[in-house]
C-alpha positions in Angstrom: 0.0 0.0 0.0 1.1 3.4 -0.9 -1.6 5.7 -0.5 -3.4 5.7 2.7 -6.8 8.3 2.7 -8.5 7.9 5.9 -10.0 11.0 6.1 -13.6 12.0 7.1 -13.9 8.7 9.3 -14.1 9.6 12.8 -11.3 8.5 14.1 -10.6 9.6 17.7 -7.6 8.9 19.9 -8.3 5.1 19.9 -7.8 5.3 16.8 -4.5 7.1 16.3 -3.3 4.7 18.8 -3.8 1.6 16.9 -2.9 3.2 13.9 0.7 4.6 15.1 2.6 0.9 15.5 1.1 0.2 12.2 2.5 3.0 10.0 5.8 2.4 12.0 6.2 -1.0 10.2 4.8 0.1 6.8 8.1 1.3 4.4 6.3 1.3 1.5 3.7 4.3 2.4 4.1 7.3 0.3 0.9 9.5 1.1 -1.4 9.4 4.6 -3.9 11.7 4.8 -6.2 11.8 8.3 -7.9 14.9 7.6 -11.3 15.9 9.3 -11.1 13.4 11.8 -11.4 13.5 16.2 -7.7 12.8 16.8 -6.4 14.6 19.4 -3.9 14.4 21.8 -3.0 11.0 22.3 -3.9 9.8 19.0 -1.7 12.0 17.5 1.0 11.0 19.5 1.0 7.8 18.8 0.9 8.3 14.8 3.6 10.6 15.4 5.9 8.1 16.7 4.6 5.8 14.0 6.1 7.9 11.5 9.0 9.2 13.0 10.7 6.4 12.5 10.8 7.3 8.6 11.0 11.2 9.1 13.3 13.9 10.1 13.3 17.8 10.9 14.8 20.3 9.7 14.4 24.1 11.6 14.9 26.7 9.0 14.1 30.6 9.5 12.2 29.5 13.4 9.6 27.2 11.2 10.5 23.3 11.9 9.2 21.3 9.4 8.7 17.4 8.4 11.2 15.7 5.9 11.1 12.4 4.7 13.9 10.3 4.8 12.5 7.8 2.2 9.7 7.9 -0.5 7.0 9.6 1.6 5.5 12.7 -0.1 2.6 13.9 1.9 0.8 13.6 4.9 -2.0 15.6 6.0 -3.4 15.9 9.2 -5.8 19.1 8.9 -8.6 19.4 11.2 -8.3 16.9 13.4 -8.6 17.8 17.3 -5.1 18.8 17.8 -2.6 21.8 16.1 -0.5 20.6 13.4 2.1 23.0 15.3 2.0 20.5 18.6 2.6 17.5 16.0 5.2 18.8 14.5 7.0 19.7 17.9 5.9 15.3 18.4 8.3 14.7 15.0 11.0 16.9 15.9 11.4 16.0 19.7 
């Protein structure tokens, strides 16, 4: 699977949760996009670490922003529950 679109679903914290150790042991994912969902706190925690594992950051100009290390080329996390700001600081902790 390379393109995962789970948006509009729902998906809450549980979610996220179960869905983190998953997209840590998926290599071949290239987009994810878990727009317009409930995650918020702990869910997006957990998909953090998921990914993290296949991302770094880099802090340019005060902004820090998500790079991939291999063939990811999007992910989207947009209204959910939580800031994309407090993710990012997840990624680049």
């Amino acid at each position: 699977m390379t393109d995962l679109d789970l948006s509009k679903n729902s998906f809450g914290d549980h979610s996220g949760v179960v869905l983190g150790p998953i997209l840590a042991s998926n290599d071949h994912l290239e987009t994810l996009d878990l727009s317009w969902n409930k995650i918020r706190t702990k869910g997006g925690i957990s998909i953090a670490k998921g990914l993290k594992v296949r991302l770094w950051c880099a802090v340019s100009k005060g902004y820090m922003t998500v790079i991939p290390q291999d063939n990811i080329r999007g992910i989207e996390f947009s209204s959910n529950l939580i800031r994309y700001s407090f993710v990012l600081r997840i990624f680049c902790s």
